[in-house]
Wavefront OBJ file of the C-alpha trace (Angstrom):
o trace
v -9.965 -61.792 -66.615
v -12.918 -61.202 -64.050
v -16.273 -61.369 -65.494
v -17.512 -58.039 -66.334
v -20.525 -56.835 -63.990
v -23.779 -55.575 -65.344
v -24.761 -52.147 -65.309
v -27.607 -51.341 -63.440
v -29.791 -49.240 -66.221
v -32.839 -46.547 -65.598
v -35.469 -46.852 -68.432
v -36.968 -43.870 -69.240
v -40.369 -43.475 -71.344
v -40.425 -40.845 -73.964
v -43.557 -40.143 -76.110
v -43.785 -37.418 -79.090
v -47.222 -35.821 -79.439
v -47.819 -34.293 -83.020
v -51.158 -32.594 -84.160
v -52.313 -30.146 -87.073
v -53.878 -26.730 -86.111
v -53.378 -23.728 -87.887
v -52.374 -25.489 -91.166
v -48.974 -26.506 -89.621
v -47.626 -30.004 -88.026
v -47.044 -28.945 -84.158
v -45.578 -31.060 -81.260
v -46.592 -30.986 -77.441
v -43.836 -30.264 -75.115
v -43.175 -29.716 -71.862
v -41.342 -26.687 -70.191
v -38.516 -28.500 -67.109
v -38.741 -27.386 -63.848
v -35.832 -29.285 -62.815
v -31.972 -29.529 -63.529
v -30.859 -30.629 -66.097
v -31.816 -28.017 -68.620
v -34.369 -26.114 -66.113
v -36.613 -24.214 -68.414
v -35.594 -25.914 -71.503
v -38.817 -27.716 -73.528
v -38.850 -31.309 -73.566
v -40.898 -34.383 -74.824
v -43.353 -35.725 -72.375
v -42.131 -38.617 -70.503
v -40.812 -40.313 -67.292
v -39.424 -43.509 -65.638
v -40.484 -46.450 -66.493
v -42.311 -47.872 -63.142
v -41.827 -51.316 -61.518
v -43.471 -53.914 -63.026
v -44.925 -51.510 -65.608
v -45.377 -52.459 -69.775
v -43.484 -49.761 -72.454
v -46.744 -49.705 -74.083
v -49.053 -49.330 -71.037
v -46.162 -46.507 -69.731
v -46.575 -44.852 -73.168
v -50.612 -44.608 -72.771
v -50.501 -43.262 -69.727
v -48.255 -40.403 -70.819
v -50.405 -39.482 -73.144
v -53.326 -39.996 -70.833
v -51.840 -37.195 -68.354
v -50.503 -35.218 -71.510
v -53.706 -34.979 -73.858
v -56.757 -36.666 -72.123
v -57.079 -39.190 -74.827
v -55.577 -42.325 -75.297
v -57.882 -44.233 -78.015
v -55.400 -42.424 -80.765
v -52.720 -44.362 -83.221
v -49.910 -44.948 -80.929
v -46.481 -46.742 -81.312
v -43.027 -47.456 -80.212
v -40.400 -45.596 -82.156
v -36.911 -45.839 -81.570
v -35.054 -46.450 -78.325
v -32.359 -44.058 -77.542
v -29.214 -43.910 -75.379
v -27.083 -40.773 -74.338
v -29.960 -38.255 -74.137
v -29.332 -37.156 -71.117
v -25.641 -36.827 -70.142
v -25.585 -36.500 -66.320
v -27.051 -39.837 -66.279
v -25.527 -42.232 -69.374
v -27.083 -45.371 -67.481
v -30.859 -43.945 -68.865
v -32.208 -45.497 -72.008
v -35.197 -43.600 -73.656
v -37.678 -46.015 -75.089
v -40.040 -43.290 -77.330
v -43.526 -43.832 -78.684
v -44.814 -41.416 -80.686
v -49.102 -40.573 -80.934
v -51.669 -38.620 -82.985
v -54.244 -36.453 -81.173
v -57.147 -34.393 -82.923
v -56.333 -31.190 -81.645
v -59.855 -30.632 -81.110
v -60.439 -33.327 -78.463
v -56.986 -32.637 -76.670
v -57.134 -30.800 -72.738
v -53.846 -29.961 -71.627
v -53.609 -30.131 -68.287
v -53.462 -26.561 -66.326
v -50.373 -25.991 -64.469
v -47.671 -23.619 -63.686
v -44.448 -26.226 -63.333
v -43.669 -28.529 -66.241
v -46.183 -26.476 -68.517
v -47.259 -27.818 -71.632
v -47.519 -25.854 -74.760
v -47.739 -26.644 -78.407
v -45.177 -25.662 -81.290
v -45.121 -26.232 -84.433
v -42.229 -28.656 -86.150
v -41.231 -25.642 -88.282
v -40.320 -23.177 -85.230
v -39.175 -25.147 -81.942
v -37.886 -23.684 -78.983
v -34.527 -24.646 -77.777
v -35.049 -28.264 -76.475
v -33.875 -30.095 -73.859
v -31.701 -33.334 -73.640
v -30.845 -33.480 -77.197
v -34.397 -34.253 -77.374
v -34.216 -32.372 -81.260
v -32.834 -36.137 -82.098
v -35.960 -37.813 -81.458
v -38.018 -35.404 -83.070
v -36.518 -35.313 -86.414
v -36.894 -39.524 -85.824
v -40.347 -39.310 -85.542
v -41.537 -36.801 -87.821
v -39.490 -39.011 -90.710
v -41.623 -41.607 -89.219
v -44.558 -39.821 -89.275
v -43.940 -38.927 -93.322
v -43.322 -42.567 -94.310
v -46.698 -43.443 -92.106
v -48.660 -41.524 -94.735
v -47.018 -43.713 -97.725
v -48.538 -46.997 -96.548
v -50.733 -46.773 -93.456
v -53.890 -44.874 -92.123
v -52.044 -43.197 -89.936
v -54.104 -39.783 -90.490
v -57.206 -41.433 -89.063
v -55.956 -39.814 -85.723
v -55.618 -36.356 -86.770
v -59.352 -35.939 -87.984
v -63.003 -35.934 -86.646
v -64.846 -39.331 -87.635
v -66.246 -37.441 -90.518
v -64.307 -35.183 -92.569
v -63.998 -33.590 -96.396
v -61.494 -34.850 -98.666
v -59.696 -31.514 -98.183
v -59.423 -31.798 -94.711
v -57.584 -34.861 -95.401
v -55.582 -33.225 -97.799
v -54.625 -30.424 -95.697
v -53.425 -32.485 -92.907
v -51.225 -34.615 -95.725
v -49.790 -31.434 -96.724
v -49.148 -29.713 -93.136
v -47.420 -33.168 -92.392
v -45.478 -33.038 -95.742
v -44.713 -29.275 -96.009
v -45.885 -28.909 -99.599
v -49.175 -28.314 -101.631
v -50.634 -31.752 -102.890
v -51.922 -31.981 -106.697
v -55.780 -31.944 -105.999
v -56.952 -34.563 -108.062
v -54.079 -36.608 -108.050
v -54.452 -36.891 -103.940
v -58.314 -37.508 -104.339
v -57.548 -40.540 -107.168
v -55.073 -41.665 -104.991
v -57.153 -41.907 -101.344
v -59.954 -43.348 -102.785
v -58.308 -46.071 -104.856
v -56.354 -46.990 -101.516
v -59.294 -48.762 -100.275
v -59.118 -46.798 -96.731
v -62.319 -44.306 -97.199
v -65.449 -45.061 -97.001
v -67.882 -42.261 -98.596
v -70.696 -41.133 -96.268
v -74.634 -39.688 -97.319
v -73.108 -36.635 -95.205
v -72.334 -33.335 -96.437
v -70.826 -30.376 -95.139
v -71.532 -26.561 -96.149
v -68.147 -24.827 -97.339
v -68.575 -21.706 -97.872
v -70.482 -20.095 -100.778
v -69.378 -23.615 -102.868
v -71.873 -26.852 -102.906
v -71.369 -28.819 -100.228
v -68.445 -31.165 -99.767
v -69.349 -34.981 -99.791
v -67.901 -36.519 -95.865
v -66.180 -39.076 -95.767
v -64.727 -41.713 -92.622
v -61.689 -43.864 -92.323
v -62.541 -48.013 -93.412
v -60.843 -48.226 -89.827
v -60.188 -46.019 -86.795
v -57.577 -48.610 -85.945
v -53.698 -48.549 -86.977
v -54.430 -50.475 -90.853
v -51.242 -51.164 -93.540
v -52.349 -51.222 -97.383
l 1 2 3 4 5 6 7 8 9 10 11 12 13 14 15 16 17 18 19 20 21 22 23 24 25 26 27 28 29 30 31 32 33 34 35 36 37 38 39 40 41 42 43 44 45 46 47 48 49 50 51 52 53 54 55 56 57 58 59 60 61 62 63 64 65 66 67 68 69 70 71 72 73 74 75 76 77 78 79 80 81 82 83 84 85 86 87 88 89 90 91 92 93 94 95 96 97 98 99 100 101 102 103 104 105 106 107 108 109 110 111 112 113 114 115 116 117 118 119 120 121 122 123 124 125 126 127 128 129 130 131 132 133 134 135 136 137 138 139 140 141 142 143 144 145 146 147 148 149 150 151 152 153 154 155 156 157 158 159 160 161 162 163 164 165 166 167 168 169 170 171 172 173 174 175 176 177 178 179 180 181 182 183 184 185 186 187 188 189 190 191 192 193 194 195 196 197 198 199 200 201 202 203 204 205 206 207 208 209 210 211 212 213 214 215 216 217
């Protein structure tokens, strides 16, 4: 039997873009210009170019997408079959956290960008709803053993900022003292001499991140 010959493959990088604003989890995508699924919303992404590094592809994705690339950023999953007119593509997929309030989308009418939250997607392209429920089950066990959430916050922030971004990730109200017991035993806070105003209430102690670098307990 004759050897069987290789199959020349395209490698295509993917990278999911999540953020909290307005109290939800949302997810940047991308509105195709272009067959296949013209004017379907996809993840952000492209071909992988010659002599180019998955993780230096994945940065400057995000780079083009967002503005910012000094964010917690890593390689997820690697997918085949996305795209069916060409089964030769493999999907390598990061997946990032950007503060919504440093993030520029860039201004254009083709391949718009536009953010939705995880809870009420658009029809997506290229089966691309696969990778997204990947990556936001990612994203959940992140919280359970990393500081992960460093990304999604200014350098200093309120414990119930914190909390609020926990709970727009999870999708359910957090027991208030049992969260604050539980982030500062964890050893990845530091408390500040900062305070913030909230309100008519006294003001909120700030707190930072030990690290603004990806850090395991």
């Amino acid at each position: 039997m004759p050897p069987t010959q290789p199959t020349d493959r395209t490698v295509a990088v993917l990278v999911v873009i999540f953020t909290v604003a307005d109290g939800a989890l949302q997810v940047l995508l991308i509105q195709r210009s272009a067959p296949p699924d013209e004017g379907r919303w996809a993840i952000p992404g492209g071909a992988l170019r010659p002599d180019e590094a998955l993780d230096a592809a994945a940065v400057r994705k995000l780079a083009d997408e967002t503005g910012v690339t000094d964010v917690f950023l890593e390689q997820l999953y690697t997918f085949d079959g996305l795209d069916p007119t060409t089964p030769t593509t493999t999907a390598i997929t990061h997946f990032a956290l950007v503060d919504h309030a440093r993030v520029r989308l860039p201004e254009r009418s083709a391949w718009r960008p536009a953010w939705f939250p995880m809870a009420a997607l658009p029809i997506l392209a290229l089966h691309n709803d696969r990778v997204l429920e990947v990556a936001r089950r990612r994203l959940i066990n992140k919280l359970e053993y990393t500081n992960a959430a460093y990304s999604l916050l200014p350098e200093h922030f309120p414990l119930s900022d914190l909390q609020a971004v926990y709970e727009s990730i999870l999708g359910r109200q957090l027991d208030k003292r049992n969260f604050r017991r539980r982030m500062l035993a964890s050893g990845l806070l530091v408390a500040t001499s900062r305070t913030a105003q909230a309100g008519r209430h006294r003001p909120a102690r700030l707190y930072r991140f030990a690290s603004r670098l990806p850090t395991e307990l």
